[in-house]
C-alpha positions in Angstrom: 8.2 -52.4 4.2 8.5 -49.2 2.7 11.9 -47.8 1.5 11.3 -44.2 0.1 11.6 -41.4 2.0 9.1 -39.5 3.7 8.4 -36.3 2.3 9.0 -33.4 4.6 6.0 -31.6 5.7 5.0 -28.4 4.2 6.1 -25.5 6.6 2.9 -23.3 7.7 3.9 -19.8 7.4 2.0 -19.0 10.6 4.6 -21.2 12.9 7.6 -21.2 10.6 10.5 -19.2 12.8 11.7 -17.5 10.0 10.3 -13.9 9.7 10.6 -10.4 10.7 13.1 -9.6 13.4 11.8 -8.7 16.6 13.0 -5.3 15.9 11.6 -5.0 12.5 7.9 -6.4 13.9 7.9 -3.3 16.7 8.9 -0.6 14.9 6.0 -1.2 12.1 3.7 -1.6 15.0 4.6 1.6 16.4 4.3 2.9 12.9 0.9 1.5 12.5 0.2 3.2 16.0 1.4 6.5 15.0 -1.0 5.9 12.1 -4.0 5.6 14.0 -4.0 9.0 16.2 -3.1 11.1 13.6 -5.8 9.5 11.2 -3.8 9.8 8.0 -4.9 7.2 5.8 -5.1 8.3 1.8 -8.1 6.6 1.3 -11.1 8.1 3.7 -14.7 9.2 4.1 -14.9 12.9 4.5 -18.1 13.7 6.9 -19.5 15.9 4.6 -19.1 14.1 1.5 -18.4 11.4 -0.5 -15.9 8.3 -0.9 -13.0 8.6 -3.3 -12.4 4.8 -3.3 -10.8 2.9 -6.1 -12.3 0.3 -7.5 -11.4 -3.5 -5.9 -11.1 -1.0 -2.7 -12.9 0.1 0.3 -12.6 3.4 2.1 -10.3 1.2 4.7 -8.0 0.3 2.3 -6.8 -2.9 -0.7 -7.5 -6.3 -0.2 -5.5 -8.5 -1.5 -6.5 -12.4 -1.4 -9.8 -14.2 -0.6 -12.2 -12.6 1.3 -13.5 -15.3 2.6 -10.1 -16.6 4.2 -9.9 -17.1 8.1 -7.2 -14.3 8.8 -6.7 -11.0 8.4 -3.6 -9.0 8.1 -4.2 -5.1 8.6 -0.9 -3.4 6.8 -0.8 0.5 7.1 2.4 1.7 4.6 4.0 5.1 3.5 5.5 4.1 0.5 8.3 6.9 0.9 9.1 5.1 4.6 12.6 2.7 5.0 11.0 0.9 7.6 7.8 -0.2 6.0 10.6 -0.9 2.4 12.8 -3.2 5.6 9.3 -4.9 6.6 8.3 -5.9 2.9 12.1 -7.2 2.5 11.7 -9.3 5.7 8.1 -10.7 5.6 7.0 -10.4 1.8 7.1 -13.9 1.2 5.5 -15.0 4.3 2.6 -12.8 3.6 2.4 -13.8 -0.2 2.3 -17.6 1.1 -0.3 -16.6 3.4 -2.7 -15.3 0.6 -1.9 -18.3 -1.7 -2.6 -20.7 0.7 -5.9 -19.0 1.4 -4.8 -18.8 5.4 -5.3 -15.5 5.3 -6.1 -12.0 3.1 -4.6 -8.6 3.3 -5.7 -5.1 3.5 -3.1 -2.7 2.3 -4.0 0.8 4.4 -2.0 3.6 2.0 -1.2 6.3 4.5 0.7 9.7 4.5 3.0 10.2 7.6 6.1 11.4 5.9 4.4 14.2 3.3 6.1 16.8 5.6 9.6 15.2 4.9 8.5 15.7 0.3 8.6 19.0 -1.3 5.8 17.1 -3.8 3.6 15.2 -0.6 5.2 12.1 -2.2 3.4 10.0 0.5 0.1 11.0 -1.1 1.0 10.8 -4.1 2.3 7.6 -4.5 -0.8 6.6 -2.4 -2.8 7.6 -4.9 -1.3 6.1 -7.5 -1.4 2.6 -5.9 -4.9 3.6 -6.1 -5.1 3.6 -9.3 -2.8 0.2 -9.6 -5.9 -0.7 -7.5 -8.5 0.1 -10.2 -6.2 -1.4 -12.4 -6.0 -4.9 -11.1 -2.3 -5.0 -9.9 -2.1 -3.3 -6.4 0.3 -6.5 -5.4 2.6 -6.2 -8.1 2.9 -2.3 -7.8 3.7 -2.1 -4.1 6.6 -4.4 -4.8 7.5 -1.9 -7.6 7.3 1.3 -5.1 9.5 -0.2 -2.7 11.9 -1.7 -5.1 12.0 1.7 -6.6 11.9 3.8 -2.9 13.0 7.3 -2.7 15.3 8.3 0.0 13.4 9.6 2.6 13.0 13.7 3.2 13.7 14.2 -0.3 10.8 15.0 -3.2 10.1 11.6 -4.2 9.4 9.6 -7.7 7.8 12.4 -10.3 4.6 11.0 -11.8 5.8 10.2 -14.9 8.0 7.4 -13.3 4.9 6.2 -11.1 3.0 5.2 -14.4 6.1 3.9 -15.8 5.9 1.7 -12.9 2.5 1.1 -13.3 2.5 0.1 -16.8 5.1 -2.1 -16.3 3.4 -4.3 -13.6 0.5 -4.4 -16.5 -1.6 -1.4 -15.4 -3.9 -0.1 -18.7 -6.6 2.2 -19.7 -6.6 5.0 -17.7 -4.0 4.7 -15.2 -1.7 7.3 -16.3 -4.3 9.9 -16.5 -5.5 8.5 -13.1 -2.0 8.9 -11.6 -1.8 12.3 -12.7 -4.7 13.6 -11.9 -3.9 12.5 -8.1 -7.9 11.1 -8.5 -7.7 8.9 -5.2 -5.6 11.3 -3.3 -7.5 13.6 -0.1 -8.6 16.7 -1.6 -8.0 16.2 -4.9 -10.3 18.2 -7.4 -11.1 14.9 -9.3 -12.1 13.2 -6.0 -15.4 13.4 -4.6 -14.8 13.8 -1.0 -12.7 17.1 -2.1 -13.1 19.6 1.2 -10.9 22.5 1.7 -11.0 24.1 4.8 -8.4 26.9 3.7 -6.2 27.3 0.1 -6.2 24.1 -1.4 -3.0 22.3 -2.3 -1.4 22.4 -5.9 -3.1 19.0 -7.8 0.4 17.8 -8.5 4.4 18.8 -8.7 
């Protein structure tokens, strides 16, 4: 007869209870709603031009995990925005045992909701720059910089220099500080392909 103990078996992250509150789960839907009709994503194809996509990137957004894994998770995010900082709090870990466990892959959608709240379109800017952590190889680790480091909301935001800081820290090399201040992955951006101004252009960066 057997006299150890049976090993408990390992939670699946898809049925575990623990997660998001209700609350939490709606209002980042309604977020992601919001999203949709006013078609604000940082990374896009103009009709008239061309793609300014990072590399590891599509035009829809960062993938993060194997794309061959069953699952997808669609995540739209404005990194300046308190309830997409209270979702990351809440569910991070489920979604990080999701992708390890190959259940399931991520794509990050950068948008820019709360630009009109910045004096310096922090939404796009930061955006950007996760862009460029994109190129870089170390979206995952940035985005958990960005919200660790969140700005209050309405007011100008994290200056560039402190975006490559951040950057840099999570491992982010070669270019990445020139492509953070260049705003290179950010709508309308002279270095961008896609660049289309239908009136005065905006100032590159604050």
């Amino acid at each position: 007869m057997a006299t150890g103990k049976r090993k408990a078996a390992a939670k699946n992250p898809l049925t575990a209870k623990k997660g998001p509150s209700q609350f939490t789960v709606i209002a980042v839907i309604v977020v992601v709603a919001f999203a949709a009709v006013v078609g604000v994503g940082v990374y896009w194809k103009n009709s008239g031009g061309g793609i300014a996509v990072p590399a590891n990137a599509s035009a829809q957004g960062v993938t993060v995990g194997n794309e061959a894994a069953p699952k997808t998770i669609d995540i739209y995010l404005d990194f300046q925005c308190p309830i997409c900082k209270q979702f990351e709090a809440q569910a991070g870990q489920t979604l990080d045992q999701l992708v390890s466990s190959g259940q399931a892959k991520i794509v990050y959608h950068p948008i820019a909701i709360l630009d009109r709240a910045s004096s310096t379109r922090y939404s796009t800017r930061s955006g950007a720059a996760a862009g460029c952590a994109a190129a870089a190889g170390v979206f995952p680790q940035f985005e958990k910089e960005l919200y660790d480091n969140q700005p209050a909301e309405g007011g100008a935001g994290l200056p560039n220099e402190q975006l490559v800081a951040l950057g840099q820290k999570v491992g982010a090399g070669g270019d990445f500080a020139q492509c953070v201040d260049d705003q290179r992955y950010a709508p309308g951006s002279p270095r961008s392909p896609s660049r289309r101004c239908a009136t005065a252009c905006p100032a590159p960066r604050p």
